[in-house]
N, C-alpha and C positions, 0 to 999 in steps of 0.2 A: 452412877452406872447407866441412868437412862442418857444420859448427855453424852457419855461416850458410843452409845448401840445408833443413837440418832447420829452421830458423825463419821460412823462407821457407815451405813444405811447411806447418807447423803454423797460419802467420797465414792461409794459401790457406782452409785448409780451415776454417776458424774464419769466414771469411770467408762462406762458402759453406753452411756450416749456418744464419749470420745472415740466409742473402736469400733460406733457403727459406720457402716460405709456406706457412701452416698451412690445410689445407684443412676449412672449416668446413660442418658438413652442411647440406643442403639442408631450406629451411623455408618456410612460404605464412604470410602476414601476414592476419587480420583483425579490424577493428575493427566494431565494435556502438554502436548509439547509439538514445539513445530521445526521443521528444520526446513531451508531453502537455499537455493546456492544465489538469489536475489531477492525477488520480492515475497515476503509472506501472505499468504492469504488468508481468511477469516474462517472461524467457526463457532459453532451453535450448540449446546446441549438440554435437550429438552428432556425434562422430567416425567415421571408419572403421573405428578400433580399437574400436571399442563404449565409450570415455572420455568423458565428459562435460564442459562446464563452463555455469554457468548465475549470474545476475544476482543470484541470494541466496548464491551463494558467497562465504565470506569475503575482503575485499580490493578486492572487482569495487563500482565505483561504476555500478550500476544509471542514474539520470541522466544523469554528466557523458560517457559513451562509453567504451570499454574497449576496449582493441588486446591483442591475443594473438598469438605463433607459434606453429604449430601443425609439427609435422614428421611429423602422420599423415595421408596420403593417399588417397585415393577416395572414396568416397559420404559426402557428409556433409547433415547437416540442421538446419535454426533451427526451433526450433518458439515461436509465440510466445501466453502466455495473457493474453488482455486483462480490464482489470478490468470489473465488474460495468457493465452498460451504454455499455458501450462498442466500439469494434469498429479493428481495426488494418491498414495498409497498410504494406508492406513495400518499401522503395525500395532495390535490390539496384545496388550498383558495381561493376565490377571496371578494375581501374589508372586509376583517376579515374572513368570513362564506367559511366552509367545504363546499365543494359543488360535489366532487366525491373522491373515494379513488379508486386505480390503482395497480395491482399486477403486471403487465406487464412490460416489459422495456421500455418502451418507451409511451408518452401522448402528441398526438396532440390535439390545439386547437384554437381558433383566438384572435387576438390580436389586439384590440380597443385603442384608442386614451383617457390617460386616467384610465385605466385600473389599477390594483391594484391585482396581484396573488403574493401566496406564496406557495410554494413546499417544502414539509416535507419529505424526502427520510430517511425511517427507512430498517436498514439492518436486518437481523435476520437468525441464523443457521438453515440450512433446510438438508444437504448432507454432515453428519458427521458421522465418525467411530470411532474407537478405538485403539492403538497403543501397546500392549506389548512392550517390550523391554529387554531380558534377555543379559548375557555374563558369559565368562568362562575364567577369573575368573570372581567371579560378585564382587560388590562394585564398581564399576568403572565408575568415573565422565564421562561424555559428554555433548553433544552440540547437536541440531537437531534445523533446518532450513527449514522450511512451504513453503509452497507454496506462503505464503502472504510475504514474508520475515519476518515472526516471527521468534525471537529466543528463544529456549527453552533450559532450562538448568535441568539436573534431574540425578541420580546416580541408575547404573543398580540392583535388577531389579527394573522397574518402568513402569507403564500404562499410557498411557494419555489417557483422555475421551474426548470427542468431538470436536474431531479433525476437522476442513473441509478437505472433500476427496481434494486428489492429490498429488502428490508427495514432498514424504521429506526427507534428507539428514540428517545423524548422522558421527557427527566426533568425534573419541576417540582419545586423548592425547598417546604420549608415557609415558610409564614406565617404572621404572625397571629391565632388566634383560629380558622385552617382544618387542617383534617388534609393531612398528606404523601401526594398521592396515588399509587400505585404508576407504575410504569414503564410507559408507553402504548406500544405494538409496531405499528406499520402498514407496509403491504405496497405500494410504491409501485407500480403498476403502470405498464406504458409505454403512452404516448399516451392519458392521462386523466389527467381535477383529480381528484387523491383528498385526502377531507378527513379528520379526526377532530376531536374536540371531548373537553376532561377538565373536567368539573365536581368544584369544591373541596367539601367536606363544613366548611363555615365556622359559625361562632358554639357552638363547643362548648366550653362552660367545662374549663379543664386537669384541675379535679377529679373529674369524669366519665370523663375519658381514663385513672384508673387500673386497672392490667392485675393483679385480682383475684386472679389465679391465681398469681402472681410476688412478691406484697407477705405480708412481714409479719402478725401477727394482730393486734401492735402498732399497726401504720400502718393495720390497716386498721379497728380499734378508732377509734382517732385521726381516720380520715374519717368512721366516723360518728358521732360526738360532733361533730366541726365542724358537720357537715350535721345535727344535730339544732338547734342554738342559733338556724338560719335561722328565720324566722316560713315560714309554708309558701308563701305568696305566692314568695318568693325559693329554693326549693327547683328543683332539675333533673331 
């Protein structure tokens, strides 16, 4: 009798530690999300606790949206920087429901136990100009490099339209018979055509192009002996 009251006693209580429920701390939910018709821009969320997390941190996909629990509560803030020419609205949710929308960089507010936000960060052009682009000769492929690290590929002459102002670099290829011209740097400004134009330095014989200073006494013997056997007609 006593052997069964004790195993009766021991399944109870076995019983009864298995239906307790582990009480798990309280935590607020929020998700981040960016939308851009180009380049995305970065953001920041700072806690109560002065902890941060932000869209270049390791693991956080910037683009596709990012959910986080947070279980640090009161004042907190998004701050958000937009890329070059561009400018950001803030569409703020809390448990499904729009509840203000934000042009500002940045949106404080408090953070409850519990809680449920989501943040819709739409980019949109606002400080964009326009790019000419002429050369002499023209037809001639390049390369131009934004401000966002975009790359653009386009053959002279050619316009880009709505640009984001700030600066941008054009590189032209050698050719033919033309010198490499350096890296061309232009300032797009907002709400103007801005042009440049790169004239090639063309028809210069290779033999000419040797850089004196770096050659041989050999080699440079050797070019003028060549360039002596020309009749002078044919001399550069």
């Amino acid at each position: 009798m006593t052997y069964r009251t004790s195993a009766l006693l021991s399944l109870s209580l076995s019983a009864f530690a298995f239906a307790t429920p582990a009480f798990a701390a309280p935590q607020a939910s929020i998700k981040i999300e960016q939308l851009s018709p180009s380049t995305y821009g970065t953001w920041t969320l700072l806690s109560a606790d002065g902890s941060s997390r932000s869209s270049v941190d390791k693991g956080v996909d910037p683009t596709g949206g990012f959910t986080m629990a947070l279980t640090e509560f009161g004042q907190t803030t998004l701050s958000v920087t937009s890329p070059p020419g561009m400018s950001a609205k803030i569409s703020v949710y809390r448990g499904g429901d729009l509840i203000k929308e934000v042009t500002s960089q940045q949106y404080s507010f408090p953070l409850y136990a519990n809680d449920n936000f989501r943040f819709l960060i739409k980019y949109s052009l606002s400080r964009v100009g326009s790019l000419g682009v002429t050369s002499d000769p023209t037809t001639l492929r390049f390369r131009m490099k934004g401000p966002t690290g975009r790359i653009f590929t386009a053959k002279t002459p050619f316009t880009f339209k709505n640009l984001p102002a700030g600066k941008y670099s054009l590189y032209f290829p050698k050719t033919d018979d033309c010198l490499q011209p350096a890296v061309q740097t232009v300032d797009v400004a907002p709400e103007e055509r801005n042009t440049t134009k790169v004239t090639l330095t063309c028809n210069v014989a290779e033999e000419d192009n040797v850089d004196r200073s770096r050659v041989s006494k050999r080699t440079l013997r050797e070019y003028v002996e060549a360039r002596e056997v020309k009749t002078r007609g044919q001399r550069k």
